[in-house]
N, C-alpha and C positions, 0 to 999 in steps of 0.2 A: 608761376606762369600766368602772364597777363590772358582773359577772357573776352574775346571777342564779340562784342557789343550786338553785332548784326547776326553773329549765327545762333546767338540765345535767343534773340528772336524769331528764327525760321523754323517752322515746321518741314521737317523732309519727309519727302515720300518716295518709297522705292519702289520699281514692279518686282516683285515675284514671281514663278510660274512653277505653280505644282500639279503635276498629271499623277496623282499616285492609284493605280489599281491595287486593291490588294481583296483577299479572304480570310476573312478571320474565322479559327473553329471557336466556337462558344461554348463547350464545355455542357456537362450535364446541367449544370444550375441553372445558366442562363438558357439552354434549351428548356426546358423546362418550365421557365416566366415566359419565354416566345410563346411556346407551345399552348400556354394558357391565355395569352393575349389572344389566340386566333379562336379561342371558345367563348371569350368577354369574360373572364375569369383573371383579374390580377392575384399570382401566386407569389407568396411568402416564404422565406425560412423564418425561422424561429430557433432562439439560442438556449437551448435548454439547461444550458450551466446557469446566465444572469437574466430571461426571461426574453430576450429583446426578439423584437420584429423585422426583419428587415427588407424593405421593398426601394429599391432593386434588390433580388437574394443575394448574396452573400454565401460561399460555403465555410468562411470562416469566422468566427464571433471578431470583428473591430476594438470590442473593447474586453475582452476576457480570453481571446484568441485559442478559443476551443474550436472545434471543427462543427459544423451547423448543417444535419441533415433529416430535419422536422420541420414538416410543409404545413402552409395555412393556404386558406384564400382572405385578401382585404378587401373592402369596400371599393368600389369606385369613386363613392366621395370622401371629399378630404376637408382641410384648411392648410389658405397659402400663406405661408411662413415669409419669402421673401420675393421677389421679382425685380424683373430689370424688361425694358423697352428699347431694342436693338433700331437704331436709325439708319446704319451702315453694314448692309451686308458682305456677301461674301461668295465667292464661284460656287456654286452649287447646292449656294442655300438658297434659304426659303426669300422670299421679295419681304426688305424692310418697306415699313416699319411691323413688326412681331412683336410680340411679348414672352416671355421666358418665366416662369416660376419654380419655386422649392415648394414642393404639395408636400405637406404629412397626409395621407391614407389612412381614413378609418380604420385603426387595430394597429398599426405601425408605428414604429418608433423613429424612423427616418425619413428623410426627404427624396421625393422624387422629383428630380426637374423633366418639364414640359412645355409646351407650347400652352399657353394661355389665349383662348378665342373668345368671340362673343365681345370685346372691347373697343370704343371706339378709339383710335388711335391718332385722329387728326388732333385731338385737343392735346398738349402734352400736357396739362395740369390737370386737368378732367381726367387723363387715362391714369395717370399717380395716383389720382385721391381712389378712384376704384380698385386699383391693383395694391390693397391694404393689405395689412398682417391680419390674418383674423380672417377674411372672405374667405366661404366657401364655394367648393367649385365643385363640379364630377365629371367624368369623364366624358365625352363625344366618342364614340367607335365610328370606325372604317366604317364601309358598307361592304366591303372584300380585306379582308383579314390573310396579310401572307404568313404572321411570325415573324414580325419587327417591332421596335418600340411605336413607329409610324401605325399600328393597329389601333392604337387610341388617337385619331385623330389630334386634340386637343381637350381640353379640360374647359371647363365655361362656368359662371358662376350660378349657384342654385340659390332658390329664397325658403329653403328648410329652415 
């Protein structure tokens, strides 16, 4: 089948329209990280069969798939592993341009993605070279705390 020249060139675009209400139950684990987010307290399991950390908890080990029910608290600061700079948002998100990161958490063995703040976002080669592998960050809190992952505002970088 011969390919048409002009539609491999066109980007399409469709509308959409999602209204989805819904309520999720969360479970003790993740009640549990909410519930410590509204004290400034990021809580952890711990996998007591291969040692691992896991922030977001987890009630099952990922990699040894034992059941995980030994709490820690992590640090608020970390190091960011990866990032991405969103240009084009979305109904009901946040106003691009944002930034997004994978944090490891002092004591953890996992990534937490988050909003990255504190960068300037007009440059896009300036905002790449600071949103490096390796920069550390820590957290910003709400100043009203409901039990959402929103309780850490964003993560910002530190000069420890």
């Amino acid at each position: 089948m011969e390919k048409d020249s002009t539609m491999a060139e066109q980007l399409l675009t469709h509308d959409v329209t999602w209204h989805i209400d819904y309520r999720i139950h969360l479970g003790e684990t993740w009640s549990r990280f909410f519930h410590g987010l509204v004290a400034r307290e990021i809580r952890a399991t711990v996998c007591t069969s291969c040692d691992r950390t896991f922030v977001p908890p987890q009630s099952f080990c990922e990699h040894c798939f034992e059941p995980v029910d030994k709490w820690t608290t992590v640090s608020p600061k970390g190091t960011l592993h990866v990032a991405t700079i969103i240009y084009r948002g979305f109904e009901g998100g946040p106003t691009p341009p944002y930034a997004v990161g994978g944090i490891q958490l002092d004591g953890a063995d996992t990534l937490l993605m988050h909003h990255i703040g504190g960068i300037d976002l007009s440059d896009p080669d300036a905002a790449r070279a600071t949103l490096r592998r390796g920069l550390r960050v820590e957290a910003v809190w709400a100043d009203e705390r409901t039990g959402s992952i929103m309780d850490i505002r964003h993560f910002v970088r530190t000069d420890e």
